[in-house]
ZASEKOL-88756 format. One record per residue (C-alpha): residue number from 1; residue in three letters; x, z, y negated. Coordinates in nm, 2 decimals. Example, Ala and Ser with C-alpha at 12.3 -4.5 7.8 and 13.67 -1.06 7.14 Angstrom:
<nodes>
<node><i>1</i><aa>ALA</aa><east>1.23</east><up>0.78</up><north>0.45</north></node>
<node><i>2</i><aa>SER</aa><east>1.37</east><up>0.71</up><north>0.11</north></node>
</nodes>
This chain:
<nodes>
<node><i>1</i><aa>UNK</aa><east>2.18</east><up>-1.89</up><north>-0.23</north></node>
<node><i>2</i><aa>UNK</aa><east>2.27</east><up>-1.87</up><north>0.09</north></node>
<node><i>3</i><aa>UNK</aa><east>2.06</east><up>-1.72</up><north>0.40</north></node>
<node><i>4</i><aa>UNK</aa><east>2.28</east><up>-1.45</up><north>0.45</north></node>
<node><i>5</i><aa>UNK</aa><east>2.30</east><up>-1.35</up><north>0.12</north></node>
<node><i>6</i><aa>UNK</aa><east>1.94</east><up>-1.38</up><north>0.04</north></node>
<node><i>7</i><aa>UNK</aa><east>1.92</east><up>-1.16</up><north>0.34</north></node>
<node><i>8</i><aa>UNK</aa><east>2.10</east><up>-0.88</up><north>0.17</north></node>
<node><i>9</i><aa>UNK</aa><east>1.92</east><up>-0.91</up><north>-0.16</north></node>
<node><i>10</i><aa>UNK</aa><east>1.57</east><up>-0.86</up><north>0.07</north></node>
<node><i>11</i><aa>UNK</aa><east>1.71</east><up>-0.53</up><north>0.21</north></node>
<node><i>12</i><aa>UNK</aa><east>1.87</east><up>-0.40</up><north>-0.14</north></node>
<node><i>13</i><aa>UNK</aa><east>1.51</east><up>-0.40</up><north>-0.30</north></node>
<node><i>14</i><aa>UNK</aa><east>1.24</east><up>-0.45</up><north>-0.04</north></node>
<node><i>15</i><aa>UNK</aa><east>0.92</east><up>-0.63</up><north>-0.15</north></node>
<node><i>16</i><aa>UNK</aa><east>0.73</east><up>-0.36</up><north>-0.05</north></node>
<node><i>17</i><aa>UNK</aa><east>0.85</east><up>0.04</up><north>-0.02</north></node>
<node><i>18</i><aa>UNK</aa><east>0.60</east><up>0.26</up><north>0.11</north></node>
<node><i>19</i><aa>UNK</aa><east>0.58</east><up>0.61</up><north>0.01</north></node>
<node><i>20</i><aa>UNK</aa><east>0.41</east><up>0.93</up><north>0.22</north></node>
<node><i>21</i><aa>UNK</aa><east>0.35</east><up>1.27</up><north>0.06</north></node>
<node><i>22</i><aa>UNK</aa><east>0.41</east><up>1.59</up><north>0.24</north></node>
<node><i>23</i><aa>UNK</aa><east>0.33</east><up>1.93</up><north>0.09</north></node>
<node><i>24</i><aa>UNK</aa><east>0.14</east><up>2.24</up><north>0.08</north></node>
<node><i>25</i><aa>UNK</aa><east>-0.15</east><up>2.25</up><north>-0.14</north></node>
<node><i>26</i><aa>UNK</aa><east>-0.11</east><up>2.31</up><north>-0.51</north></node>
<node><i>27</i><aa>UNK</aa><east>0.24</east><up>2.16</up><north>-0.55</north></node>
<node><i>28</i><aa>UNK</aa><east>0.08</east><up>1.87</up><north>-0.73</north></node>
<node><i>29</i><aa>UNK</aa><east>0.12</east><up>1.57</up><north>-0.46</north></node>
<node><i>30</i><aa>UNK</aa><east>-0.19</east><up>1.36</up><north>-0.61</north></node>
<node><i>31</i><aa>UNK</aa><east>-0.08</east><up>1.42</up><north>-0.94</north></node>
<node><i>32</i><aa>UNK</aa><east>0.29</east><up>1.25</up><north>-0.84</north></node>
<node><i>33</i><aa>UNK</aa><east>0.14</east><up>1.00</up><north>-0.67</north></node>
<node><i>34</i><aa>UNK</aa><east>-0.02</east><up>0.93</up><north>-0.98</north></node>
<node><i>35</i><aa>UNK</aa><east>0.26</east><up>0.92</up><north>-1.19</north></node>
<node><i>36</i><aa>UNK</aa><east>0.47</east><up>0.69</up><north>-0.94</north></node>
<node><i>37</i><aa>UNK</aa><east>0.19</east><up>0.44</up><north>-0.98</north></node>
<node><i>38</i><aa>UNK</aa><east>0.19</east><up>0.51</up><north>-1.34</north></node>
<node><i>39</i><aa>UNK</aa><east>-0.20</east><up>0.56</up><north>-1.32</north></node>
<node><i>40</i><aa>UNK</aa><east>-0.35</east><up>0.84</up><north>-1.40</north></node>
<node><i>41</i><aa>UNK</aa><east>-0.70</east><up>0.88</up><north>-1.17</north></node>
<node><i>42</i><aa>UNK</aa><east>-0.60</east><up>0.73</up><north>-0.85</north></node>
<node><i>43</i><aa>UNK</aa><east>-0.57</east><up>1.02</up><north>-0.69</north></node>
<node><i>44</i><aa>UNK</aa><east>-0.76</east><up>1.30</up><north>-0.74</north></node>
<node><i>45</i><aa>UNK</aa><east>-0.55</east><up>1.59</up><north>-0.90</north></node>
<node><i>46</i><aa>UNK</aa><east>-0.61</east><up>1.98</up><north>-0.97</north></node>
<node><i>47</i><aa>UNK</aa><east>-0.45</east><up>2.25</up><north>-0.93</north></node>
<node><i>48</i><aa>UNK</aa><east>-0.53</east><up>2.54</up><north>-0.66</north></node>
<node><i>49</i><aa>UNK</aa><east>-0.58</east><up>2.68</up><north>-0.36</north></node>
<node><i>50</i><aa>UNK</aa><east>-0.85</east><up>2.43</up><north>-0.16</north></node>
<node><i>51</i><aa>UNK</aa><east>-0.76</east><up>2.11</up><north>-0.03</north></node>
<node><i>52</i><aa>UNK</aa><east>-0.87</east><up>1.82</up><north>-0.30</north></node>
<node><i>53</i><aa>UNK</aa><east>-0.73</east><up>1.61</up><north>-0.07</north></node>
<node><i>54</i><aa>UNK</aa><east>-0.92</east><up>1.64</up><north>0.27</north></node>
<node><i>55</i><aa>UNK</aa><east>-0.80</east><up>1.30</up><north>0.39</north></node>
<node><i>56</i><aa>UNK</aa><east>-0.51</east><up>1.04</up><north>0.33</north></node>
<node><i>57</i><aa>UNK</aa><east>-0.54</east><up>0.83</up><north>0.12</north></node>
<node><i>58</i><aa>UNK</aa><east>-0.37</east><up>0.52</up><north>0.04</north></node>
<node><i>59</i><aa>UNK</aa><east>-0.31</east><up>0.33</up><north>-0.29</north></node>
<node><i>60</i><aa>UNK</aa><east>-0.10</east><up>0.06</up><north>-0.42</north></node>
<node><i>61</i><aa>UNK</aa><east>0.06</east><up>-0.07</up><north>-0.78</north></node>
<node><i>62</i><aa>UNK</aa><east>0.34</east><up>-0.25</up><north>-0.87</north></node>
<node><i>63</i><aa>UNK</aa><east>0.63</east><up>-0.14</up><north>-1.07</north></node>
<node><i>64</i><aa>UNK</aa><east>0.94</east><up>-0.37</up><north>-1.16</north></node>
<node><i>65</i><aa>UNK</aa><east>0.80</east><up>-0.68</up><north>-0.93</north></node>
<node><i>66</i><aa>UNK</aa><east>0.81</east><up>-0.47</up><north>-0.67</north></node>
<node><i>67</i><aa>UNK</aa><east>0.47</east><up>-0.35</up><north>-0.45</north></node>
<node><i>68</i><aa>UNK</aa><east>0.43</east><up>0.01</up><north>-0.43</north></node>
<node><i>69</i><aa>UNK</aa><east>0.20</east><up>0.19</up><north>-0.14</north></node>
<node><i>70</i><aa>UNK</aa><east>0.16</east><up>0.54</up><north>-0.16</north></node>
<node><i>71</i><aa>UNK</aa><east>0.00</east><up>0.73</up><north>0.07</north></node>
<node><i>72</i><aa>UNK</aa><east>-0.14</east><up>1.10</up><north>-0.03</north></node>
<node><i>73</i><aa>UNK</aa><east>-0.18</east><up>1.37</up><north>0.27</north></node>
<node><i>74</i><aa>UNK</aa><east>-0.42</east><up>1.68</up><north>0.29</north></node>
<node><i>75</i><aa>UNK</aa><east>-0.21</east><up>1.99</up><north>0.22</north></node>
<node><i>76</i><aa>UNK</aa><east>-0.05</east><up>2.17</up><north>0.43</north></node>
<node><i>77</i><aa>UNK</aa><east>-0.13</east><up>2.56</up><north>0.44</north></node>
<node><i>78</i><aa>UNK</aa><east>-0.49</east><up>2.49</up><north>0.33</north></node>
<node><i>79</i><aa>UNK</aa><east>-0.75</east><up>2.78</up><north>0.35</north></node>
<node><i>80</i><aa>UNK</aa><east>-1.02</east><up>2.52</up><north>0.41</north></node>
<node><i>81</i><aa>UNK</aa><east>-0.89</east><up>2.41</up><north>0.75</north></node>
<node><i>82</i><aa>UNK</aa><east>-0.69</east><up>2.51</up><north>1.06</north></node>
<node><i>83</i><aa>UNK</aa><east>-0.33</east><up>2.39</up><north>1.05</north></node>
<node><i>84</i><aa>UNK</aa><east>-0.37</east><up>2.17</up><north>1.33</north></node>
<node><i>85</i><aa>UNK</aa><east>-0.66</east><up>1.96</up><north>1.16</north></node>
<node><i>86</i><aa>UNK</aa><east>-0.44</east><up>1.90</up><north>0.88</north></node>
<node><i>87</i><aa>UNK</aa><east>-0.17</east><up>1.78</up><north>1.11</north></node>
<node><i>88</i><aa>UNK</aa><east>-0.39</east><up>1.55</up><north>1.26</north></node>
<node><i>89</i><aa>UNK</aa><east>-0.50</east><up>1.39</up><north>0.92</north></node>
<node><i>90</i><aa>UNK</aa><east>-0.17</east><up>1.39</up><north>0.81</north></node>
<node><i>91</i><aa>UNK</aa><east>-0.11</east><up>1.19</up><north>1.13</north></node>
<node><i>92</i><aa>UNK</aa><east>-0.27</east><up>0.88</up><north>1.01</north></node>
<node><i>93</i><aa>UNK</aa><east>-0.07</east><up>0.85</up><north>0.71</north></node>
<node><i>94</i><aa>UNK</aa><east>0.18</east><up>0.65</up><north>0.93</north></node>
<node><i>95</i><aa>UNK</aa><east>-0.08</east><up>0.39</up><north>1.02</north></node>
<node><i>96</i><aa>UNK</aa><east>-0.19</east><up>0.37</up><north>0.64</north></node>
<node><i>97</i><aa>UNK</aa><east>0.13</east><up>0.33</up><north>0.55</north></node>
<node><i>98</i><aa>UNK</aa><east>0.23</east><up>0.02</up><north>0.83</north></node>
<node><i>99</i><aa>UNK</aa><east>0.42</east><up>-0.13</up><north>0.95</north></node>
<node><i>100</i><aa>UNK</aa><east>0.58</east><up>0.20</up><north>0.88</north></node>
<node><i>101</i><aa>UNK</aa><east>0.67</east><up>0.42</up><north>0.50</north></node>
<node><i>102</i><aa>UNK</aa><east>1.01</east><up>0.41</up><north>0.41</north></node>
<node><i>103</i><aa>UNK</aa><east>1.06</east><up>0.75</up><north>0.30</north></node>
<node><i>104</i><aa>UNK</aa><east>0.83</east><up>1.08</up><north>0.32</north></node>
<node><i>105</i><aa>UNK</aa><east>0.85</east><up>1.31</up><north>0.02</north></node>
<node><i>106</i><aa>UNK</aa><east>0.84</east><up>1.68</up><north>0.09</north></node>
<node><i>107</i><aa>UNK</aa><east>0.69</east><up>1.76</up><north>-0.26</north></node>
<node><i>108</i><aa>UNK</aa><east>0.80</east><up>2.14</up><north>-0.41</north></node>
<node><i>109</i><aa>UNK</aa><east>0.69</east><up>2.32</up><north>-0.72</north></node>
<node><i>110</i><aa>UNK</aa><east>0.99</east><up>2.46</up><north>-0.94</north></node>
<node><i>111</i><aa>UNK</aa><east>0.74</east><up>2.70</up><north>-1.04</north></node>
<node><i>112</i><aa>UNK</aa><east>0.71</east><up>2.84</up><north>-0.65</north></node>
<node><i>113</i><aa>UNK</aa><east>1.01</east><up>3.00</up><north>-0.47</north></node>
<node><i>114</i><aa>UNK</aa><east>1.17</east><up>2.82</up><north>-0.18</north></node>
<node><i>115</i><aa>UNK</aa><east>1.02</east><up>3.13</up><north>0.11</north></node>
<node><i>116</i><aa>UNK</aa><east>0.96</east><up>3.10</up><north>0.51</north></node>
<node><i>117</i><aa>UNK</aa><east>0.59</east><up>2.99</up><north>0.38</north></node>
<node><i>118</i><aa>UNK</aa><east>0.77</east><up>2.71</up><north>0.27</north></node>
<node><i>119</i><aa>UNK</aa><east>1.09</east><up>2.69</up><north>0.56</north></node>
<node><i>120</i><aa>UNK</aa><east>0.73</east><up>2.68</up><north>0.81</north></node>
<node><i>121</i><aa>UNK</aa><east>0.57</east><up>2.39</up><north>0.69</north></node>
<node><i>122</i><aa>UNK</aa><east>0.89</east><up>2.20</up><north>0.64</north></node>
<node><i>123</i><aa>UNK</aa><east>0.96</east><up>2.29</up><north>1.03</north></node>
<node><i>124</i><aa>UNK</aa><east>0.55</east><up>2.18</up><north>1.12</north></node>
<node><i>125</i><aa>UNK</aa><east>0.66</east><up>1.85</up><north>0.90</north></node>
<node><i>126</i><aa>UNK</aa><east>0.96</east><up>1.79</up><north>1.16</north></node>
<node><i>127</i><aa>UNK</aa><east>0.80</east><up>1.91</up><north>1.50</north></node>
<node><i>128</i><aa>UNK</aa><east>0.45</east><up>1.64</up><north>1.39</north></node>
<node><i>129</i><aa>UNK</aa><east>0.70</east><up>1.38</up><north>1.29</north></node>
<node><i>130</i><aa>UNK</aa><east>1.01</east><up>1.43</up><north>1.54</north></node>
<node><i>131</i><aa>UNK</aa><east>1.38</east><up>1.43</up><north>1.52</north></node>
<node><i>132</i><aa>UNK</aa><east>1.45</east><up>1.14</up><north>1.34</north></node>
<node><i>133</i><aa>UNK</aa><east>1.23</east><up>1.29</up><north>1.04</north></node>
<node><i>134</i><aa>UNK</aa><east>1.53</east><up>1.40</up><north>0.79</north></node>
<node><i>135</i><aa>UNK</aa><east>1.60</east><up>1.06</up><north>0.82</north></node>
<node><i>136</i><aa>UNK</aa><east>1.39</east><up>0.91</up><north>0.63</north></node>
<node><i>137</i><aa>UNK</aa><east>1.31</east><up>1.17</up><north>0.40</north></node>
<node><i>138</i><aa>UNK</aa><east>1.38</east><up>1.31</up><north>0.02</north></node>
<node><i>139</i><aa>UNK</aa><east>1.27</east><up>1.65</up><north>-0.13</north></node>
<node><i>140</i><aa>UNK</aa><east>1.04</east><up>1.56</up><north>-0.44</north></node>
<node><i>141</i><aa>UNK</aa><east>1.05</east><up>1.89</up><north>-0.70</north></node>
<node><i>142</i><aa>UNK</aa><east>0.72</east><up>1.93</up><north>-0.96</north></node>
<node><i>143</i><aa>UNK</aa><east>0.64</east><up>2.06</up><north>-1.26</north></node>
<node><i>144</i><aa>UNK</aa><east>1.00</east><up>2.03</up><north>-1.42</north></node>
<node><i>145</i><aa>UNK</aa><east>1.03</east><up>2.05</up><north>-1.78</north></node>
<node><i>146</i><aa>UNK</aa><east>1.33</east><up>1.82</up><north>-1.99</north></node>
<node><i>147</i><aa>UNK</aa><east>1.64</east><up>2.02</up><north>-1.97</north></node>
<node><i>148</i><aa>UNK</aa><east>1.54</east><up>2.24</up><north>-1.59</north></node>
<node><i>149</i><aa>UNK</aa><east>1.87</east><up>2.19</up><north>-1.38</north></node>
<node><i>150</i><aa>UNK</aa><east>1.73</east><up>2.15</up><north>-1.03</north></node>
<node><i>151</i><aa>UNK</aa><east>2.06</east><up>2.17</up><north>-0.87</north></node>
<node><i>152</i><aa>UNK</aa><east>2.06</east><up>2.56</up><north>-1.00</north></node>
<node><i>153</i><aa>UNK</aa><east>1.72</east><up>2.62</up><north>-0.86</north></node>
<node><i>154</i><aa>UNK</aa><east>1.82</east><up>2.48</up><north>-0.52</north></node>
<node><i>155</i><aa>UNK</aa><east>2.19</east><up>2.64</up><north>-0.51</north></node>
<node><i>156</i><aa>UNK</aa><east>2.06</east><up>2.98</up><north>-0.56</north></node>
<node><i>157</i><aa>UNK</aa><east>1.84</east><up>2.95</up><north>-0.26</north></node>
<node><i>158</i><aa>UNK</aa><east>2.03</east><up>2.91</up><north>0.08</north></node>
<node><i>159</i><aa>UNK</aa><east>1.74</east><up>2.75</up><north>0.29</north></node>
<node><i>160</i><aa>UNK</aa><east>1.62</east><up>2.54</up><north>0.02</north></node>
<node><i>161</i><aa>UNK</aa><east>2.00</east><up>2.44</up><north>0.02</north></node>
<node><i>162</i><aa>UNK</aa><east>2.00</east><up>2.36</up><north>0.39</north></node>
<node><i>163</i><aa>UNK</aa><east>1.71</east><up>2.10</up><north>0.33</north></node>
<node><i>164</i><aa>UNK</aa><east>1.86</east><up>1.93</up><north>0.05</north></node>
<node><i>165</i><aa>UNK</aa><east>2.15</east><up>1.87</up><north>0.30</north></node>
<node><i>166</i><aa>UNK</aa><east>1.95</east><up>1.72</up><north>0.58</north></node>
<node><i>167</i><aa>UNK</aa><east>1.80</east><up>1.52</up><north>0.33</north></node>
<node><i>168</i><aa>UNK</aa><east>2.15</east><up>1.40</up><north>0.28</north></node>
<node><i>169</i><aa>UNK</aa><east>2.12</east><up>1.56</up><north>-0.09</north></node>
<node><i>170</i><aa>UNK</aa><east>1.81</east><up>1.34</up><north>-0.13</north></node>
<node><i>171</i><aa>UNK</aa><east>1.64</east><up>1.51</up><north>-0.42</north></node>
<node><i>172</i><aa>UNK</aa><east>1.44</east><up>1.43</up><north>-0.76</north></node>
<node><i>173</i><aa>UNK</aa><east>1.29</east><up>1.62</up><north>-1.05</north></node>
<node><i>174</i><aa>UNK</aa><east>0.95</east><up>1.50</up><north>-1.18</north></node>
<node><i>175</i><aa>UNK</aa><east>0.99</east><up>1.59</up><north>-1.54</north></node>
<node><i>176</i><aa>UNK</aa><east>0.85</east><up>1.47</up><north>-1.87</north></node>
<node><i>177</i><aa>UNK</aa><east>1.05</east><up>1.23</up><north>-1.93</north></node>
<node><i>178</i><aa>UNK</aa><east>0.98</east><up>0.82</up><north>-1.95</north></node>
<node><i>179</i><aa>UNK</aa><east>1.23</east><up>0.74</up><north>-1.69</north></node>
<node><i>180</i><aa>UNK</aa><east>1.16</east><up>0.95</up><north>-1.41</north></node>
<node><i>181</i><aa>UNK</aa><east>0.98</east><up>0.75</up><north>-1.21</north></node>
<node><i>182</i><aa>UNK</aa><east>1.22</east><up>0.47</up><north>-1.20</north></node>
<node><i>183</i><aa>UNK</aa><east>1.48</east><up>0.67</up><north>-1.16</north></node>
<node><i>184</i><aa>UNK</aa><east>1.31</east><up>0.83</up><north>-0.83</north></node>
<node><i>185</i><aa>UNK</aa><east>1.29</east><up>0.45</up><north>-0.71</north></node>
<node><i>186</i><aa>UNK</aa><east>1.60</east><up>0.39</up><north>-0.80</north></node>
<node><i>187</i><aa>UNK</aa><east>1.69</east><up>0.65</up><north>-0.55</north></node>
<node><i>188</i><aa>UNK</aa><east>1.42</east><up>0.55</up><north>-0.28</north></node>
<node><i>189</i><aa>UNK</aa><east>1.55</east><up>0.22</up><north>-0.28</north></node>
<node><i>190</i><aa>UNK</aa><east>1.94</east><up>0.28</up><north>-0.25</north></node>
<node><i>191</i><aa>UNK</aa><east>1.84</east><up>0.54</up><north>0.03</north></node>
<node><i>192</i><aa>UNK</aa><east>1.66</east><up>0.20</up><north>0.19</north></node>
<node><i>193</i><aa>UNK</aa><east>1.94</east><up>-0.05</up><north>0.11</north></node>
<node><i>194</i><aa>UNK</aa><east>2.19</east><up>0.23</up><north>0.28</north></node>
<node><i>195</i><aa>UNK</aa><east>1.93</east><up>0.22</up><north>0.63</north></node>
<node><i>196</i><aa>UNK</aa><east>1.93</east><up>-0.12</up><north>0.59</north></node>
<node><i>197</i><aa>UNK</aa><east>1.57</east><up>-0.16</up><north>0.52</north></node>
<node><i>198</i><aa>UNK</aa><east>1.46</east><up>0.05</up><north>0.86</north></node>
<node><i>199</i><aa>UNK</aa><east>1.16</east><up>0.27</up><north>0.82</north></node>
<node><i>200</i><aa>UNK</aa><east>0.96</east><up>0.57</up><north>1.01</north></node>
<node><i>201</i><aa>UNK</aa><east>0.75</east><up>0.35</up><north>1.29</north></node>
<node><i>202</i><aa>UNK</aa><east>0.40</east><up>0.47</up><north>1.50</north></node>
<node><i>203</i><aa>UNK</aa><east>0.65</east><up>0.44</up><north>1.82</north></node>
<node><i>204</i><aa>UNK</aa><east>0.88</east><up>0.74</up><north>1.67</north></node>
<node><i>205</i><aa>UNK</aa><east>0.56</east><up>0.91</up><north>1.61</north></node>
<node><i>206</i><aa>UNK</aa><east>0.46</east><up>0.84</up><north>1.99</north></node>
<node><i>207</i><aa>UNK</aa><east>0.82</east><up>1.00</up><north>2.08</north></node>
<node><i>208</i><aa>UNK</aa><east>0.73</east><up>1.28</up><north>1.89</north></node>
<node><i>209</i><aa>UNK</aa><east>0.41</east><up>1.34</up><north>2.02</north></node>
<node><i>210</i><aa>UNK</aa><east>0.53</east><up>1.31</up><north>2.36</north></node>
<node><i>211</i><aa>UNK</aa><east>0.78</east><up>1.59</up><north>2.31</north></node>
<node><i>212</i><aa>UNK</aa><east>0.60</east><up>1.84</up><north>2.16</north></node>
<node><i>213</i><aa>UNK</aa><east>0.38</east><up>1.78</up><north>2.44</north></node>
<node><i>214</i><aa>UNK</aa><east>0.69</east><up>1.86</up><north>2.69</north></node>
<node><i>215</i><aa>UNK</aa><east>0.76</east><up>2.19</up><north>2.50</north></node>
<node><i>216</i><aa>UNK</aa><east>0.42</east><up>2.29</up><north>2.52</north></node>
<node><i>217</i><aa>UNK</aa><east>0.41</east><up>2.26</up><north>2.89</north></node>
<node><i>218</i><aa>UNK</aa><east>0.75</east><up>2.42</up><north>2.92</north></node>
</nodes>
């Protein structure tokens, strides 16, 4: 094999893809991070309204030879914590995740309606992360059952609609079935291979910090 095409296999399935979940609380984040990793107790996992996870945390497997980090966040819209403190945690998920995660996963609940609650933390999401954030992420739905057609739960819903589309209509359901998760890496991975193996990096963080700093004295 030559260099240049050993090259392009590295990019179409990186050895490592790193993986950061974004959320509100409740939406079951830990509980898909367990079921990524195919292991059920790494994360801790139950459903409600306070924060089971107060800080990121970071764990690793590996599924079809290839490594998998996942990193879990504190959610957002906790009534344990100001919004700001969680934004701050959720910060360090880039550095837990170096040199930099390949995709963040904006995980919803089928079970919840796409609302401003919702279009709010989605905006926090982009104003902590910066411009380039769409970029590099994929909307993650929960608690689907075998036979929910996500595309009629987003269609119906014009903002919910509007994410999916800056996501460039990357979207997964987390359902019952056996081949869910590989299917969602499946997807991870071609969105890689189609950046050409770039991910998010602490520098595009710094940007970001550095202009919400410029609106704020504006």
């Amino acid at each position: 094999m030559s260099d240049s095409s050993k090259k392009e296999v590295d990019i179409l399935l990186p050895a490592e893809l790193r993986i950061v979940l974004l959320g509100m609380v409740g939406v079951g984040k830990s509980s898909s991070g367990n079921k990524i990793l195919g292991q059920e107790n790494l994360f801790d996992s139950k459903p409600g309204l306070s924060a089971v996870t107060e800080k990121c945390q970071k764990k690793t497997g590996n599924i079809n030879n290839q490594n998998l980090v996942v990193v879990d966040t504190p959610g957002l819209l906790s009534i344990d914590k100001t919004e700001e403190e969680i934004l701050r945690e959720i910060k360090t998920s880039i550095n837990l995740a170096e040199p930099g995660p390949h995709v963040f996963l904006i995980v919803l609940s089928v079970k919840e309606k796409y609302t401003k609650k919702e279009e709010d933390m989605v905006k926090s999401i982009c104003d902590t992360f910066g411009k380039n954030t769409m970029d590099y992420t994929m909307v993650l739905f929960t608690h689907g059952e075998e036979g929910t057609k996500i595309e009629d739960f987003f269609s119906g819903n014009k903002n919910l609609h509007k994410l999916i589309k800056k996501c460039k209509y990357g979207y997964h359901l987390l359902d019952s079935r056996p081949e869910q998760v590989p299917e969602l890496l499946k997807k991870i991975n071609d969105k890689v291979q189609a950046a050409e193996g770039r991910y998010y990096t602490a520098e595009m963080l710094q940007e970001a910090e550095t202009a919400l700093q410029q609106q704020t004295v504006h």
